[in-house]
N, CA and C atoms as an extended XYZ file, in Angstrom:
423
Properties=species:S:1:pos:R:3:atomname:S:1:resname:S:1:resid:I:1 pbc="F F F"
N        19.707       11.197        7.178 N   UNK     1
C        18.521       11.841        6.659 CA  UNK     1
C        17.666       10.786        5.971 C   UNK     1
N        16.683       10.951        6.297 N   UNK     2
C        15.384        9.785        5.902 CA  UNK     2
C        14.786       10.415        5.068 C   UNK     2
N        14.432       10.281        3.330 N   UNK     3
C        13.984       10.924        2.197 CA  UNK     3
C        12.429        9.673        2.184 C   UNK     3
N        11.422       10.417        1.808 N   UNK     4
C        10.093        9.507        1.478 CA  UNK     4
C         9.909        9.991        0.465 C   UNK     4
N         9.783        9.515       -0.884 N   UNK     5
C         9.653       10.157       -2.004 CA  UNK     5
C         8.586        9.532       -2.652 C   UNK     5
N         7.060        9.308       -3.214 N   UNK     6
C         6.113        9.468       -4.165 CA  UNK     6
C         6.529        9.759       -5.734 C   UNK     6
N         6.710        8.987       -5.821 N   UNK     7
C         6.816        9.438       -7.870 CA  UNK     7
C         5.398        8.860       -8.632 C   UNK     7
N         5.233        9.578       -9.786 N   UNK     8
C         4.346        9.173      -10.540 CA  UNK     8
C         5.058        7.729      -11.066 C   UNK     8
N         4.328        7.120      -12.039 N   UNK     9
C         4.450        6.045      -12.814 CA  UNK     9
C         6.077        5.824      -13.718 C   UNK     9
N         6.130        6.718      -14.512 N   UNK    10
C         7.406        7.191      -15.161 CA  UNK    10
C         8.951        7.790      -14.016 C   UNK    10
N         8.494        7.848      -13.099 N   UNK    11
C         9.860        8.494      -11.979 CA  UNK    11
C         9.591        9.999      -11.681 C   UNK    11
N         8.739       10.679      -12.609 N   UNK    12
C         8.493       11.988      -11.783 CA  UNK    12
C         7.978       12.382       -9.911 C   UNK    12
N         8.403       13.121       -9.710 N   UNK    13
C         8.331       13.330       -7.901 CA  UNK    13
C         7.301       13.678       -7.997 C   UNK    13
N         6.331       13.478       -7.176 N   UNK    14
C         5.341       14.308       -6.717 CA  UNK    14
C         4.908       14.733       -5.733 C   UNK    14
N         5.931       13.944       -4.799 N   UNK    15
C         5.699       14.256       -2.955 CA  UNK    15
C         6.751       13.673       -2.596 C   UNK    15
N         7.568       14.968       -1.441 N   UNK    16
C         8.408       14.398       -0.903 CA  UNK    16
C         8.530       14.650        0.888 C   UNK    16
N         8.751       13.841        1.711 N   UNK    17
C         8.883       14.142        2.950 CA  UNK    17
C        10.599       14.001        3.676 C   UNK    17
N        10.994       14.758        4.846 N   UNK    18
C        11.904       14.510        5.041 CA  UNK    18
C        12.154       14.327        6.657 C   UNK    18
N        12.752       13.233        7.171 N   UNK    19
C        12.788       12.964        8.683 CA  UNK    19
C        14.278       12.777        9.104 C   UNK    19
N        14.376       12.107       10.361 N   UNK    20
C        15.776       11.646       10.721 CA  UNK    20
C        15.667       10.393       10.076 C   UNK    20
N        16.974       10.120       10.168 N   UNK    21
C        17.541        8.879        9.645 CA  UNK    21
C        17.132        7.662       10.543 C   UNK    21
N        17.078        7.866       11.692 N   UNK    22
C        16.329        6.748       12.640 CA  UNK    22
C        14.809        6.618       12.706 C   UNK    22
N        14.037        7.265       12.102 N   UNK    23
C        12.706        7.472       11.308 CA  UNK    23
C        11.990        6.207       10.483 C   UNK    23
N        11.428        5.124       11.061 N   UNK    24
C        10.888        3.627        9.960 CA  UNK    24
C         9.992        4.605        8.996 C   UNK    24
N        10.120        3.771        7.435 N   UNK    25
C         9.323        4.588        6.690 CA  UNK    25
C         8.400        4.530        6.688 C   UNK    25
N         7.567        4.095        7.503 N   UNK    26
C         6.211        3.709        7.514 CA  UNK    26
C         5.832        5.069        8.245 C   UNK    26
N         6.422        5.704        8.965 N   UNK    27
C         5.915        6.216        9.531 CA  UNK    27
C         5.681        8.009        8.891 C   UNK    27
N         6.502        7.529        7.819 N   UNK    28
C         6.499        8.746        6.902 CA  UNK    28
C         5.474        8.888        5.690 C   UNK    28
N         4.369        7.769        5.800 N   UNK    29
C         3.593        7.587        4.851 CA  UNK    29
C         2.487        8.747        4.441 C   UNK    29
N         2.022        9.455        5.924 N   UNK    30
C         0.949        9.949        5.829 CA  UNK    30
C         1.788       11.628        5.441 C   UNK    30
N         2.572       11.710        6.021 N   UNK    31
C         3.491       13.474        5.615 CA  UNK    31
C         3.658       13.295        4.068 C   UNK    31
N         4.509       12.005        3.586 N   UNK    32
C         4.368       12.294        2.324 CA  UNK    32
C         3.135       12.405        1.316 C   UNK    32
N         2.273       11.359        1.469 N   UNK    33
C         0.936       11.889        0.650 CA  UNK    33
C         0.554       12.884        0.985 C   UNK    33
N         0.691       13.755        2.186 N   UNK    34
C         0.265       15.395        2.274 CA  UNK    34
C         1.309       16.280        1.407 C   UNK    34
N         2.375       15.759        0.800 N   UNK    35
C         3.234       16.629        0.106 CA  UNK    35
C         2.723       16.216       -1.316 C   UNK    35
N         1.826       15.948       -1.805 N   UNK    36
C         1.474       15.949       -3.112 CA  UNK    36
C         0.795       17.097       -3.549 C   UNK    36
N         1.793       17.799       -4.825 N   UNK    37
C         1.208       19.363       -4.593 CA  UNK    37
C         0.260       19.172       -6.339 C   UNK    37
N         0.059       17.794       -6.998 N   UNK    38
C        -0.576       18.102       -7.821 CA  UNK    38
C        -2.029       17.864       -7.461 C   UNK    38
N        -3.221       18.050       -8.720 N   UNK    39
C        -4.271       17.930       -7.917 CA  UNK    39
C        -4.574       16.110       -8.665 C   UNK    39
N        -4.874       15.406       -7.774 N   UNK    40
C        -4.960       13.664       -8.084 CA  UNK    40
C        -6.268       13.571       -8.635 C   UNK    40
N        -6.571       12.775       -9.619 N   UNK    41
C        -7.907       12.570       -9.866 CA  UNK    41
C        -9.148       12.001       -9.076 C   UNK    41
N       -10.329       12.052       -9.265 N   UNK    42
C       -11.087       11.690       -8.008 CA  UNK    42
C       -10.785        9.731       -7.930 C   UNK    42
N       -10.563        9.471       -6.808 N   UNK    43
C       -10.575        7.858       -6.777 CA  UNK    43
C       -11.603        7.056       -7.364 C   UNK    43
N       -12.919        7.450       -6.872 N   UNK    44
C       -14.354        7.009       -7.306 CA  UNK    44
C       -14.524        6.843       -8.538 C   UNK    44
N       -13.884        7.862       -9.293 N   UNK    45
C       -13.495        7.711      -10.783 CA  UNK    45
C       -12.775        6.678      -11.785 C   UNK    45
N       -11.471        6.894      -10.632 N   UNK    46
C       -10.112        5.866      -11.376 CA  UNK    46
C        -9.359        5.428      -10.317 C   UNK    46
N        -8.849        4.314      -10.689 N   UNK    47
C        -8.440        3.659      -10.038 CA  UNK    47
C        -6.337        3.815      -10.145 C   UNK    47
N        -6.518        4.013       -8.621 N   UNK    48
C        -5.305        4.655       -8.282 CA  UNK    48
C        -4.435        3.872       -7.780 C   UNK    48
N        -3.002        3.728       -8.216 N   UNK    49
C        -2.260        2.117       -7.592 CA  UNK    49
C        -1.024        3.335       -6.804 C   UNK    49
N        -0.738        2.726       -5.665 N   UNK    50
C         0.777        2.661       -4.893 CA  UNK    50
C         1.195        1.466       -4.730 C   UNK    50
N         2.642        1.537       -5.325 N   UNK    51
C         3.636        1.010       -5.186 CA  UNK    51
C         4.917        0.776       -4.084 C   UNK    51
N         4.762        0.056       -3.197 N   UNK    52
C         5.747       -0.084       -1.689 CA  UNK    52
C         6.537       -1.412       -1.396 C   UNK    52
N         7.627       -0.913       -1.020 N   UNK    53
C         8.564       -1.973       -0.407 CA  UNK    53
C         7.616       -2.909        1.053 C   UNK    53
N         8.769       -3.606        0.887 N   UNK    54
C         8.729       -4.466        2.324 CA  UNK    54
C         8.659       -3.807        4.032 C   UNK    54
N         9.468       -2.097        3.597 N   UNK    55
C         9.469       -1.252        5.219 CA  UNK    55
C         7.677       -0.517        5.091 C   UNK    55
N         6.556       -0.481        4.231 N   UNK    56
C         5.634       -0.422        4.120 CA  UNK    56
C         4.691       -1.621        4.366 C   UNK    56
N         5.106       -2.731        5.153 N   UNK    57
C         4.403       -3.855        5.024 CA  UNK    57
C         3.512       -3.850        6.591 C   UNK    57
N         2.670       -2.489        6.922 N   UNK    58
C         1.866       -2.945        7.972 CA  UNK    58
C         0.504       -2.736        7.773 C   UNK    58
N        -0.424       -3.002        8.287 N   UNK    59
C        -2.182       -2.726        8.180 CA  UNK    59
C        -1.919       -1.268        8.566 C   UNK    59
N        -1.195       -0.456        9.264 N   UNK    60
C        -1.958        1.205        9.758 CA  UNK    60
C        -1.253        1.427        8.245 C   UNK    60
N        -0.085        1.354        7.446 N   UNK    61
C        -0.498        1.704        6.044 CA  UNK    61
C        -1.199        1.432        5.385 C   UNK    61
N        -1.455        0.326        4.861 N   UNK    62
C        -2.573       -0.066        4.245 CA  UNK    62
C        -3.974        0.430        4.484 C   UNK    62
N        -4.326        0.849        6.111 N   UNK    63
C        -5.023        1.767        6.158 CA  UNK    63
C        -5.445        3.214        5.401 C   UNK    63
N        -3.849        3.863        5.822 N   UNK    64
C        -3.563        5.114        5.328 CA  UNK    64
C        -3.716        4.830        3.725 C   UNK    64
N        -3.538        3.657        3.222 N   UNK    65
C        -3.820        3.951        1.221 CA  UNK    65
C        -5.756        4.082        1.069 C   UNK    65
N        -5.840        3.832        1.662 N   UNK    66
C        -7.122        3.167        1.643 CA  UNK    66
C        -8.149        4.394        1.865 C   UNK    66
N        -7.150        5.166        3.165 N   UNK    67
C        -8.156        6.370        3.555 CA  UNK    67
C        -8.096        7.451        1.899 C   UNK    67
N        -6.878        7.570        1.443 N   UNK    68
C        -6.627        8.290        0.539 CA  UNK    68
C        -6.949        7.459       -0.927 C   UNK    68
N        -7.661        6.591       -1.063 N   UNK    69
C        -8.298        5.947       -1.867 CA  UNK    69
C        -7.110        5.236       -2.743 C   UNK    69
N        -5.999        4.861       -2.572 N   UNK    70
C        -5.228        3.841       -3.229 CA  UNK    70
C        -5.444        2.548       -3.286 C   UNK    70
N        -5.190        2.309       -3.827 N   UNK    71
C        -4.976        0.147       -3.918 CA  UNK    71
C        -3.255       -0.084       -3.539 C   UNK    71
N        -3.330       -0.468       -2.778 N   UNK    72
C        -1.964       -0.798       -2.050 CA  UNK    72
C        -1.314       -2.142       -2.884 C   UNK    72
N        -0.178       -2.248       -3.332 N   UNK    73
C         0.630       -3.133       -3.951 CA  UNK    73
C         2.278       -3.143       -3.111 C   UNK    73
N         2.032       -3.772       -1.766 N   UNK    74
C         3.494       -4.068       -0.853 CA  UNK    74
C         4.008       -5.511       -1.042 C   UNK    74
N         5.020       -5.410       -1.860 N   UNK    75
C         5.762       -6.782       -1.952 CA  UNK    75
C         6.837       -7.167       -1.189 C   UNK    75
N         7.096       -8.003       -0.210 N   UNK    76
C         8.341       -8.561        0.135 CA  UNK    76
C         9.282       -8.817       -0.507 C   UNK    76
N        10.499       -8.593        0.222 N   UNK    77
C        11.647       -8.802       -0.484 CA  UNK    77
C        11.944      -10.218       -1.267 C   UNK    77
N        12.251      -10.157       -2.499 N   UNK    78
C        12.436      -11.480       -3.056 CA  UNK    78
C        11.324      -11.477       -3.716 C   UNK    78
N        10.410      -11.210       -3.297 N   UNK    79
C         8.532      -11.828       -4.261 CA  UNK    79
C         8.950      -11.357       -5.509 C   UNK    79
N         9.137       -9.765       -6.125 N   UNK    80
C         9.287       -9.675       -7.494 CA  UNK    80
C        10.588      -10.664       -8.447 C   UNK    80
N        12.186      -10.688       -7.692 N   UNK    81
C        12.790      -11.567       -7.894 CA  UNK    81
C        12.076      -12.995       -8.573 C   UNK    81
N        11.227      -13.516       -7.845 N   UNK    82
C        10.509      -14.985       -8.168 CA  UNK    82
C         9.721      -14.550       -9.217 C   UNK    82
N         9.060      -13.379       -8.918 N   UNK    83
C         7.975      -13.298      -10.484 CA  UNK    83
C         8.296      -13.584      -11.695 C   UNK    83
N         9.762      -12.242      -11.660 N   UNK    84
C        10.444      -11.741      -12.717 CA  UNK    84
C        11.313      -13.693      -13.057 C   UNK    84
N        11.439      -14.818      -12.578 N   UNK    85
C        12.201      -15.932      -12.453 CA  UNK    85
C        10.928      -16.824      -13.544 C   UNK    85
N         9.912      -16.701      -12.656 N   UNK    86
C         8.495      -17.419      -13.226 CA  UNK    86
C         7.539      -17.171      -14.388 C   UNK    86
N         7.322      -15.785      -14.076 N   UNK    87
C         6.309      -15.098      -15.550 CA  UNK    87
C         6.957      -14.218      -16.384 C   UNK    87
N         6.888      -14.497      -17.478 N   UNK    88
C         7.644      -14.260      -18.813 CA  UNK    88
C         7.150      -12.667      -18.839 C   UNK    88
N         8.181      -12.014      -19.217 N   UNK    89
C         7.921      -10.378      -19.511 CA  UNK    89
C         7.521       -9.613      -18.225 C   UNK    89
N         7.614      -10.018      -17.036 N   UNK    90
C         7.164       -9.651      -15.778 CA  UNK    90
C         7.892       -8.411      -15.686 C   UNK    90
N         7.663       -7.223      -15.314 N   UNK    91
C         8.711       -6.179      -15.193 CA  UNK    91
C         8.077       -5.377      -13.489 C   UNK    91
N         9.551       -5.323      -12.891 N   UNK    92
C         9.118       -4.863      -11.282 CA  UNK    92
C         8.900       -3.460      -11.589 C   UNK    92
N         7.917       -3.024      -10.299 N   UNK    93
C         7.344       -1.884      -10.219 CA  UNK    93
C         8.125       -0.392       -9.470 C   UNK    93
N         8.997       -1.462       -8.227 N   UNK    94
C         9.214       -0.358       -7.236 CA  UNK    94
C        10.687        0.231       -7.886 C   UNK    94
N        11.319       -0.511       -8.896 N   UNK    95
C        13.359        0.588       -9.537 CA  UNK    95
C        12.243        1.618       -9.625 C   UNK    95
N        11.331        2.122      -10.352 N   UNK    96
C        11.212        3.355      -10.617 CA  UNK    96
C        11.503        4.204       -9.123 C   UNK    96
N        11.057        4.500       -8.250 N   UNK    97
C        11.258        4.913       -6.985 CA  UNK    97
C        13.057        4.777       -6.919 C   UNK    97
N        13.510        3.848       -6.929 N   UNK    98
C        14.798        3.567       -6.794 CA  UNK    98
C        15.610        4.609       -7.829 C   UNK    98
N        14.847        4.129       -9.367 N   UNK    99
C        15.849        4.968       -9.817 CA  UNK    99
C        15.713        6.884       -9.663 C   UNK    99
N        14.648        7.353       -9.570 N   UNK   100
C        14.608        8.864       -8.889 CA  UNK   100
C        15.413        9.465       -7.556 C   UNK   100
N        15.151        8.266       -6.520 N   UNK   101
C        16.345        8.518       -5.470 CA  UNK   101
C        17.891        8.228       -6.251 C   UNK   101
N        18.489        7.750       -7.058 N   UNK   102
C        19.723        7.988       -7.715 CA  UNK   102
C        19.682        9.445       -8.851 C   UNK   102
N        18.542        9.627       -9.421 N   UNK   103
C        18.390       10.862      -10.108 CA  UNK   103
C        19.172       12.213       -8.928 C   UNK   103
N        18.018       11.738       -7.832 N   UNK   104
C        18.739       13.226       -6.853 CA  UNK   104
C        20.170       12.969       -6.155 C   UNK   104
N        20.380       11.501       -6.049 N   UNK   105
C        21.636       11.656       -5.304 CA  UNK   105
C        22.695       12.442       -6.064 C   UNK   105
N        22.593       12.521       -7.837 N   UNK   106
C        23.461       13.240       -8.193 CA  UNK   106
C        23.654       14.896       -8.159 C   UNK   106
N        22.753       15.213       -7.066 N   UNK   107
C        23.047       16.255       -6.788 CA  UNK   107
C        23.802       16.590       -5.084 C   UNK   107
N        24.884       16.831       -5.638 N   UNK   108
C        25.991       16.853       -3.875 CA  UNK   108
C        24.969       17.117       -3.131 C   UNK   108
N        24.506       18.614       -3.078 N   UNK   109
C        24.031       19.150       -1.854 CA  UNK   109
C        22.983       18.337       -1.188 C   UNK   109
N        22.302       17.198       -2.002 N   UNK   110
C        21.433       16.303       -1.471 CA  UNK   110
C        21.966       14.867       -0.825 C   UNK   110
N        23.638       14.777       -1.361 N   UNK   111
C        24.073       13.290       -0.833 CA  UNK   111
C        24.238       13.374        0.230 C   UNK   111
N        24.514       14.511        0.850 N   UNK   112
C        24.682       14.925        2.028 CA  UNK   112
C        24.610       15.978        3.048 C   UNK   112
N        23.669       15.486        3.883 N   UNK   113
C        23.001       16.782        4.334 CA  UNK   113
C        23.612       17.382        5.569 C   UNK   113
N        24.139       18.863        5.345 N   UNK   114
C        24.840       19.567        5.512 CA  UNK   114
C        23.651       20.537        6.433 C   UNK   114
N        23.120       21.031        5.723 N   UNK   115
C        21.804       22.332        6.398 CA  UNK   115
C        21.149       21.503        7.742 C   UNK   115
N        21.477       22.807        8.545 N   UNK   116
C        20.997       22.123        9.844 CA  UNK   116
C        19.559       22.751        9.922 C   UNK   116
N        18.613       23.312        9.164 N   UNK   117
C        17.787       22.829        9.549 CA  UNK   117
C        16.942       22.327        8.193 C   UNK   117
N        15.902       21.652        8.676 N   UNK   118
C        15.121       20.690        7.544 CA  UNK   118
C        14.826       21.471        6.423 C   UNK   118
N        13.830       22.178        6.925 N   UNK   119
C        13.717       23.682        5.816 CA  UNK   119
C        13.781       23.295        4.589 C   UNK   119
N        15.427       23.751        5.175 N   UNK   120
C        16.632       24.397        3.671 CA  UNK   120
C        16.459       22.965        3.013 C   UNK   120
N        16.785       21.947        4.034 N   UNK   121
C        17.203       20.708        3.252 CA  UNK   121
C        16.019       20.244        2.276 C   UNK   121
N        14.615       20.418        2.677 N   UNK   122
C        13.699       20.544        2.087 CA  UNK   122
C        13.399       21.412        0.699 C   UNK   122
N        13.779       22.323        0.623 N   UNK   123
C        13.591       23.465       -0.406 CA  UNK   123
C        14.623       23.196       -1.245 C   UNK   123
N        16.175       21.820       -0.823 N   UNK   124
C        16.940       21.851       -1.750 CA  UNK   124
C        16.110       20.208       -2.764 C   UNK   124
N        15.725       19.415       -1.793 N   UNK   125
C        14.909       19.099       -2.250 CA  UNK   125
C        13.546       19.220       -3.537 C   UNK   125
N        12.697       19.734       -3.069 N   UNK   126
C        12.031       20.632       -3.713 CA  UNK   126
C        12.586       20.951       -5.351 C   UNK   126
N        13.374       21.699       -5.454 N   UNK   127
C        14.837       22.222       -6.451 CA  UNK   127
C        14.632       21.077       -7.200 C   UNK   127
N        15.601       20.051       -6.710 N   UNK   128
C        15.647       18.623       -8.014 CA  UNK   128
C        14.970       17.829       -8.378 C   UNK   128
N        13.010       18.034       -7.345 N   UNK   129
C        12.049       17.567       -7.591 CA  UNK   129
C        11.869       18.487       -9.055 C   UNK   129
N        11.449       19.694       -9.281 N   UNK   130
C        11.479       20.547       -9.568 CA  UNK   130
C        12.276       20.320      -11.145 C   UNK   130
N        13.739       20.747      -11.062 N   UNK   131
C        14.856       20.069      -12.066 CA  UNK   131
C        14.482       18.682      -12.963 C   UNK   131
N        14.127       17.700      -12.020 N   UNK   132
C        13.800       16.413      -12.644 CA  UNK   132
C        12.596       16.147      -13.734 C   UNK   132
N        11.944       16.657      -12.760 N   UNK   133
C        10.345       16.887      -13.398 CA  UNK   133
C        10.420       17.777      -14.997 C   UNK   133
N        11.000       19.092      -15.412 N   UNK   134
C        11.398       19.853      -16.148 CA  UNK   134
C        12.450       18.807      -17.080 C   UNK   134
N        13.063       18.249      -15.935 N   UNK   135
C        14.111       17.266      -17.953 CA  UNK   135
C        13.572       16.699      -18.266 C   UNK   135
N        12.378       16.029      -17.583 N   UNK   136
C        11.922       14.911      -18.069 CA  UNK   136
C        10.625       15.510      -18.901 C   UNK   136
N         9.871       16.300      -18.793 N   UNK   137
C         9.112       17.189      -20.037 CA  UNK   137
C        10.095       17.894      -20.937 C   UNK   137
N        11.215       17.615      -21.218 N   UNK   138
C        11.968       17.969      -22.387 CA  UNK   138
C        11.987       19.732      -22.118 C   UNK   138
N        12.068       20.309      -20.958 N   UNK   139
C        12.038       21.317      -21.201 CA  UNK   139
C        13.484       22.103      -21.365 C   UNK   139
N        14.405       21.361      -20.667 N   UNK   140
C        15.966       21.394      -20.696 CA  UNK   140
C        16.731       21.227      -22.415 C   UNK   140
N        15.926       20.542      -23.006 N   UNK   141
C        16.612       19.982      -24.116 CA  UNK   141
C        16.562       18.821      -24.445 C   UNK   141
């Protein structure tokens, strides 16, 4: 199962897409920015950053940020490594993403996907987008 996940700045979800596992993520770029169910501020306004790995490193994405008014920030593997080596206080951008996909893996029904069809697997999804978002506004406690 191939997860595309969008988080805000802090690790909150805000869009998630879901494909096969033989699925490049690039190609999941444009489903997931259609799963953003908040409303984004106007671009023209403010200036809007995405954050992407190295499997995001082609021009038809960079396109796709562009159509949806982002500023694209795709680093190769190793580049933040050297930053974080070179400029003092440098802190990488993309663990946040990383650490939200470990937020949901701790939920079984998501380590492994069981529901044969997407749907469900989607809506369980959904759930710990949902869950996450709520602990992290302190609404849990």
């Amino acid at each position: 199962v191939k997860r595309s996940l969008l988080t805000e700045g802090n690790g909150i979800p805000i869009g998630v897409a879901v494909e096969g596992a033989n699925r490049h993520d690039m190609k999941l770029t444009e489903k997931t920015l259609d799963s953003i169910v908040v409303e984004r501020p106007d671009p023209k306004e403010k200036k809007q950053n995405m954050c992407l790995d190295k499997g995001y490193d082609y021009d038809e994405v960079r396109d796709i940020l562009s159509k949806w008014g982002y500023t694209a920030h795709i680093k190769a593997r190793g580049e933040e490594k050297k930053e974080k080596e070179t400029i003092p206080g440098y802190r990488a951008r993309r663990w946040v993403v990383e650490r939200t996909h470990s937020w949901m893996n701790r939920f079984r029904r998501l380590l492994v996907r069981w529901e044969k069809k997407s749907e469900n697997y989607l809506g369980f999804l959904h759930f710990a987008c949902a869950y996450i978002t709520f602990h992290a506004a302190g609404v849990f406690g």
